[in-house]
C-alpha positions in Angstrom: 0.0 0.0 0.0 1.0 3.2 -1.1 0.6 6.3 1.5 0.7 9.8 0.5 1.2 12.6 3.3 -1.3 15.4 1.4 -1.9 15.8 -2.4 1.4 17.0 -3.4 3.3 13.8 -4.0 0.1 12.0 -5.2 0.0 10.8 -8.7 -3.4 9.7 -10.1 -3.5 5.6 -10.3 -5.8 4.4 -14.1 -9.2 3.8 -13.1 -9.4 5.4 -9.6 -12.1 3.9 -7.4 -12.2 6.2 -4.3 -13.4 6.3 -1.1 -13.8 8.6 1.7 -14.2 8.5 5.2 -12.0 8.5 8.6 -12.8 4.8 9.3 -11.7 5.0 12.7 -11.1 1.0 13.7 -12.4 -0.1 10.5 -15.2 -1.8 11.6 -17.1 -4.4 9.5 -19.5 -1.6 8.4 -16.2 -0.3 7.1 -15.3 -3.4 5.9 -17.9 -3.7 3.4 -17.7 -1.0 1.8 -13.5 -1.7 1.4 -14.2 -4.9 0.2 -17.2 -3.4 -2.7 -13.9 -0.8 -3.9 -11.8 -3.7 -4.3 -14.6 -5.6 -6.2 -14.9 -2.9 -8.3 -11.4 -1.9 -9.2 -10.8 -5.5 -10.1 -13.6 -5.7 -12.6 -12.8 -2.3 -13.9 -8.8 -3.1 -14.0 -8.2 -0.2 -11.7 -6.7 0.7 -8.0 -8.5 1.3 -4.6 -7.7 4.5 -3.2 -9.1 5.3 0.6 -9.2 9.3 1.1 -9.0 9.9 5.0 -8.5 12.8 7.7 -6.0 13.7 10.2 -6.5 14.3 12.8 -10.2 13.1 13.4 -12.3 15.8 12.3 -13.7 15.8 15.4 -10.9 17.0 17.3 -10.3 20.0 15.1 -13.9 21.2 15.2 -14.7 20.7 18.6 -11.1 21.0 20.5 -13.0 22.5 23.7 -14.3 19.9 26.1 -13.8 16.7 23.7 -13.9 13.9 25.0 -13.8 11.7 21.4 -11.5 8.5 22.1 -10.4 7.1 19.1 -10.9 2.7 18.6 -7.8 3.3 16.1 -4.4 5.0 16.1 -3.3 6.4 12.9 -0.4 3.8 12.5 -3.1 0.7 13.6 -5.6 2.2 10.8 -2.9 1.9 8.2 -1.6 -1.6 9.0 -5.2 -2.8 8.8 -6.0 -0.6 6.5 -2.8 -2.4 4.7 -3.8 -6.1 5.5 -7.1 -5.5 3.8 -5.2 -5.0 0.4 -5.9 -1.3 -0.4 -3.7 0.2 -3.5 -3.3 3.5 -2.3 -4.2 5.5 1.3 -4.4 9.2 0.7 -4.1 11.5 3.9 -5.5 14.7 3.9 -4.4 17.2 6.9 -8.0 18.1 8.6 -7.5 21.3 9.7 -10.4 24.8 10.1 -9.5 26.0 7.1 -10.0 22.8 4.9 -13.3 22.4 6.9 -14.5 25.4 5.0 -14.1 24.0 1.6 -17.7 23.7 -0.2 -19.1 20.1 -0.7 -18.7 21.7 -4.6 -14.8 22.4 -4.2 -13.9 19.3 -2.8 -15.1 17.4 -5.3 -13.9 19.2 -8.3 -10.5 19.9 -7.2 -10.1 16.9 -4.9 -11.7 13.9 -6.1 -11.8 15.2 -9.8 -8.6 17.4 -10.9 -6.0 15.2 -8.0 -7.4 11.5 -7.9 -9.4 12.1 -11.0 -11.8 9.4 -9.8 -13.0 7.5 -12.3 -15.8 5.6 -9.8 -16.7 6.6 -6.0 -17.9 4.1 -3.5 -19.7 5.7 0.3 -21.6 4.7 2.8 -25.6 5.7 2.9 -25.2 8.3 6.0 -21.5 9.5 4.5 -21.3 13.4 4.3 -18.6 15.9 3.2 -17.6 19.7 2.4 -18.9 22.4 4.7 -21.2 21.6 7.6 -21.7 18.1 5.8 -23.6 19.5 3.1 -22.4 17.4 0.0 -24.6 13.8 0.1 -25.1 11.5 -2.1 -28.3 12.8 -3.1 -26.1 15.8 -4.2 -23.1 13.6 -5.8 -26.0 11.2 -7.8 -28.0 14.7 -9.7 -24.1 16.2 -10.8 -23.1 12.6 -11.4 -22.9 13.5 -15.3 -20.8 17.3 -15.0 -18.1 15.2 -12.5 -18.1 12.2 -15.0 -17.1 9.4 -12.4 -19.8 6.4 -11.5 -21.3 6.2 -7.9 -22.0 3.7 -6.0 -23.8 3.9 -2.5 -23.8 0.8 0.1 -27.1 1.4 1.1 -28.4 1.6 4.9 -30.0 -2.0 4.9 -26.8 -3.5 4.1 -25.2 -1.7 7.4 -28.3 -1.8 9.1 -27.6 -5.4 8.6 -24.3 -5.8 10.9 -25.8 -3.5 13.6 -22.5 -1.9 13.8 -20.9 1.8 14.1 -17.6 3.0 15.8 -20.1 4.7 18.7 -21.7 1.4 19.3 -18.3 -0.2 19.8 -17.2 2.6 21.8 -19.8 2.1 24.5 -19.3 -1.8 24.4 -15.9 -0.7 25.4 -16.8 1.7 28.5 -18.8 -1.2 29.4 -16.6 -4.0 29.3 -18.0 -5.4 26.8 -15.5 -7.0 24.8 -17.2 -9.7 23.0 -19.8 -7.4 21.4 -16.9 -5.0 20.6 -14.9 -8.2 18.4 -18.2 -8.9 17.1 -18.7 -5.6 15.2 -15.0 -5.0 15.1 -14.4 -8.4 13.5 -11.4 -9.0 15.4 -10.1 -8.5 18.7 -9.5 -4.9 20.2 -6.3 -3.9 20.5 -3.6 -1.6 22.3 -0.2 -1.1 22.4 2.6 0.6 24.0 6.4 0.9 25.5 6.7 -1.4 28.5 8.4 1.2 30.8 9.5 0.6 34.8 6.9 0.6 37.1 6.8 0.4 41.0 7.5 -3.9 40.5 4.8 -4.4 43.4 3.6 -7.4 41.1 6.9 -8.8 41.3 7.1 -8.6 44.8 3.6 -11.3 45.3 4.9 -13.4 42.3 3.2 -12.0 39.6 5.8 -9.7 38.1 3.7 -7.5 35.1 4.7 -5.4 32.1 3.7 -1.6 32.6 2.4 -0.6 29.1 2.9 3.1 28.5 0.3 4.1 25.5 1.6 7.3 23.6 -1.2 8.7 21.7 -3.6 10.5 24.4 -6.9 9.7 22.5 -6.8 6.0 22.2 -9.7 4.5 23.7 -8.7 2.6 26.7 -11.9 -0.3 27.9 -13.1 0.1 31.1 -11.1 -0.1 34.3 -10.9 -3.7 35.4 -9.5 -6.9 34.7 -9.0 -8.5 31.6 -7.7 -11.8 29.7 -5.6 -10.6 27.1 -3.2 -12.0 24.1 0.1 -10.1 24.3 2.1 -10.0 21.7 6.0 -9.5 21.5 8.0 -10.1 18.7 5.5 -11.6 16.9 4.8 -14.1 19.8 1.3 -14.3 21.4 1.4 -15.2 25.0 -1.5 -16.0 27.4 -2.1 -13.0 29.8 -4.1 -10.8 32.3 -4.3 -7.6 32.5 -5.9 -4.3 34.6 -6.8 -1.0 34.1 -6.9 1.5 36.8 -5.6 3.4 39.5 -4.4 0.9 41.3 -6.4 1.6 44.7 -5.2 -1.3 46.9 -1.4 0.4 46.5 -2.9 4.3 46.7 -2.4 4.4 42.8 -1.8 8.2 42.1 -3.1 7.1 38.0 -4.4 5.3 35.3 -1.8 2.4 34.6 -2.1 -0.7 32.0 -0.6 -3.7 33.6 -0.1 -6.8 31.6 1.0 -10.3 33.3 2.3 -12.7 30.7 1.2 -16.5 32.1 3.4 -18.4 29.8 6.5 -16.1 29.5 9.7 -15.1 31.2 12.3 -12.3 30.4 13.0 -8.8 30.9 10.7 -6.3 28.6 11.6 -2.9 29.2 11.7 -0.8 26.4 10.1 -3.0 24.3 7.0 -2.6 21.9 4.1 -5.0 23.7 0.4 -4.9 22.0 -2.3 -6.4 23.6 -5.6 -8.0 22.5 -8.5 -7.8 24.4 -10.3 -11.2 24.7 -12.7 -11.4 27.8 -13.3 -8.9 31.0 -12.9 -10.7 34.1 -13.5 -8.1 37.2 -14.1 -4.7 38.0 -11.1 -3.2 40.0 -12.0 -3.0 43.6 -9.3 -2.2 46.6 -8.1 -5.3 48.7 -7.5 -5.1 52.5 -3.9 -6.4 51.8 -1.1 -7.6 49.3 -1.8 -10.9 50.7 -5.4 -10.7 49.3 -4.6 -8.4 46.0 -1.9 -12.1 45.8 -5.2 -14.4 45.9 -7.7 -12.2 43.7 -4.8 -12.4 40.8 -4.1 -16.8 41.5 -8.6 -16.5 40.3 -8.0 -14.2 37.7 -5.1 -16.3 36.4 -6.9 -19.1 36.5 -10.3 -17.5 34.6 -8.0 -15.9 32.3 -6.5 -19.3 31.2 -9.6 -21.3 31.1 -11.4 -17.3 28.5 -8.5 -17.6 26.3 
């Protein structure tokens, strides 16, 4: 997969089929409409091309009291994004002043004069140009002056898989992690430096990798405990993990703590990612280390017998 910072180094594949969206955790709604562009660009001998944002839109319009966590960082979009098998990912900085562009400007000097799309694929609720006013009903009655083909995946077939990014953002907050992989198709993810923490874990035998998340608006699930994949090098090992603030220890903030069941070694400074497979708990404070040492022998054994 091709990926092009901006328009300036882009050069127009034959037979452009577009489409346009932030896709934040490409979801299986997403999905379908990826997989119809690659559909068509095969039986049209032409290239995918996916025309995102960033930052999320949403952040720039809205910077004041947002509270918009994201199921995808930028670099996880574009390695799925990459798995899936799309030609070319176009990334567009979103900032106020390209917000102001006219539904009519972005499609004649965007998807017209740079992709020069030759067939455009969006979902039934998609919307773009200023305040969201270009639609499809707008694109489909100009179809003829732009001279590409349209194509809409229509609201039955995502009405169909139930599923939007918001839905799986409050499966999240809940702990929901199965409904989350159902509509996400795949296990939620995270990952992050493993960085020195206070080794209390180590201390009651269950020594656990402090995962230090860089980008501030990743969605984290909520606080509690978890049976987990992590991932090093390419190896999945067996794991549990917790959210939280730690309260038995008078936690002063949020940490990620993953114990690896099946692993020994020193991780500092390495790149862990974790894949969320079942909640186990909610995190509660313990009268003692002693008792924090039996909750985690239960949670070792549930997460063995979830995963």
């Amino acid at each position: 997969m091709k990926i092009y910072q901006g328009l300036t180094d882009f050069h127009p594949p034959k037979n452009a089929v577009v489409t346009s969206g932030t896709f934040d955790g490409v979801h299986l709604g997403h999905q379908k409409i990826l997989n119809r562009l690659q559909e068509l660009a095969n039986s049209k001998g032409g290239e995918t091309v996916l025309l995102t944002y960033w930052p999320h839109p949403r952040l720039v319009l809205q910077p004041k009291n947002n509270t918009l966590r994201l199921l995808s960082t930028f670099s996880e979009k574009v390695s799925i994004l990459n798995e899936m098998g799309i030609d070319h990912l176009l990334v567009l900085p979103f900032t106020e002043e390209f917000s102001q562009m006219s539904s009519e400007e972005f499609i004649g000097k965007i998807l017209v004069d740079k992709i020069q799309t030759k067939t455009l694929v969006i979902g039934y609720d998609h919307r773009f140009g200023k305040n969201r006013e270009g639609s499809f009903e707008y694109l489909q009655s100009h179809s003829d002056l732009y001279g590409f083909e349209l194509e809409e995946i229509s609201r039955q077939d995502v009405d169909e898989l139930g599923v939007s990014s918001t839905k799986i953002r409050v499966a999240l907050a809940e702990g929901d992690i199965r409904t989350a992989r159902k509509y996400l198709g795949r296990s939620y993810s995270l990952s992050g430096l493993v960085v020195k923490g206070q080794q209390i874990g180590r201390s009651i035998g269950f020594p656990t990798a402090n995962i230090q998340v860089e980008d501030p608006y990743k969605l984290l699930p909520r606080d509690g405990a978890y049976a987990v994949y992590a991932e090093i090098n390419g190896q999945r090992h067996k794991a549990m993990l917790n959210i939280g603030d730690r309260p038995t220890v008078e936690g002063d903030k949020k940490t990620i703590e993953a114990h690896l069941i099946d692993f020994q070694g020193d991780l500092y400074g390495q790149e862990l990612a974790i894949f969320f497979e079942a909640f186990l708990r909610e995190e509660k404070r313990f009268a003692s280390l002693e008792a924090l040492k039996n909750q985690l022998m239960i949670d070792r054994e549930q997460a063995i017998f979830s995963l």
